[in-house]
N, C-alpha and C positions, 0 to 999 in steps of 0.2 A: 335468476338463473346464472351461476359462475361457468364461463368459459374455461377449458383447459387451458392448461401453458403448454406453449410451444419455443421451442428453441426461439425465437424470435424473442419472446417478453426477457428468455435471460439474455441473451446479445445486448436486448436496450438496457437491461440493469446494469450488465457490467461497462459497456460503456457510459452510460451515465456517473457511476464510479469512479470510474478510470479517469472521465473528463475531472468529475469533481478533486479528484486528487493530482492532478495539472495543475489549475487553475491555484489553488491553496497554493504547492510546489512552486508557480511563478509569483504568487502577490501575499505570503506569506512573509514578514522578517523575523521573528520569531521562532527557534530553533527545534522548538517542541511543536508548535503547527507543522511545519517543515515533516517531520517525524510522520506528523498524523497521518499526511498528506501521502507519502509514502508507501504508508499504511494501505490507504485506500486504493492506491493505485495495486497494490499486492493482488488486494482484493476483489480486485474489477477482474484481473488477471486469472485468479484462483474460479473465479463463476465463469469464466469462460470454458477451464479445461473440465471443468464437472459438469456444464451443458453439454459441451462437444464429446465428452465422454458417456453422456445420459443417454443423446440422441440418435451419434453416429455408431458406436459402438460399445450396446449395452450390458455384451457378455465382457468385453476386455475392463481391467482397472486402471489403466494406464492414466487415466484423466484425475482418478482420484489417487492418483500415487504421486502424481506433481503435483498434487494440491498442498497433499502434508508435508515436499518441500517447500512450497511455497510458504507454508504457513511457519517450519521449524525456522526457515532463513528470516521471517518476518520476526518471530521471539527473538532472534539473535540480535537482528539488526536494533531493536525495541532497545536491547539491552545496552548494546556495546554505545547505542547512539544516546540515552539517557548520562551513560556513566562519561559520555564527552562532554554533556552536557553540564553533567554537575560540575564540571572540573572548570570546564570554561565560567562557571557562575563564582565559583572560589575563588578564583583568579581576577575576572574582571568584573562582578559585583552585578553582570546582565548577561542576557542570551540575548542580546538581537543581534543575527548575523552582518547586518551593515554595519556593524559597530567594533566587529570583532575582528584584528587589523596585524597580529600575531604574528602572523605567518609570511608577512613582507620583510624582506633583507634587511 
């Protein structure tokens, strides 16, 4: 016998996400995890506004119109944050961010 979902099971997914993309973001060195990590945390963020827009208010789109921002700024970021990556990899032969020291006077 499967039980409905109720807003509740998505609240715990995306925080669960959301943590899990913290925790990466804090104990990550690695500038592509870092990424991932970010990623997730979009995504915690994106199930929230499509719960709260499923359950609170089912005739409005408003929930699923931040979503496709959320998701378009995520491509972006994916993008522009890879191509810093490769540039830092050309340059200093590694991505790990404790390592990368550039940017001091």
């Amino acid at each position: 016998m499967m039980s409905e979902l109720t807003l509740l099971h998505f609240l715990i997914l995306a925080a669960v996400l959301f943590a899990l993309g913290i925790f990466g973001l804090l104990t990550r060195r690695n500038a592509i995890g870092i990424l991932m990590s970010i990623e997730l945390m979009f995504n915690g963020a994106a199930i929230n506004f499509v719960a709260f827009a499923r359950y609170v208010a089912p005739q409005e789109i408003a929930g699923q119109v931040f979503t496709i921002f959320i998701i378009t700024i995520a491509a972006a970021e994916a993008a522009v944050g890879l191509a810093i990556v490769i540039l830092i990899y050309r340059n200093f032969k590694g991505i790990e961010v404790d390592k990368i020291n550039f940017m001091k006077w």
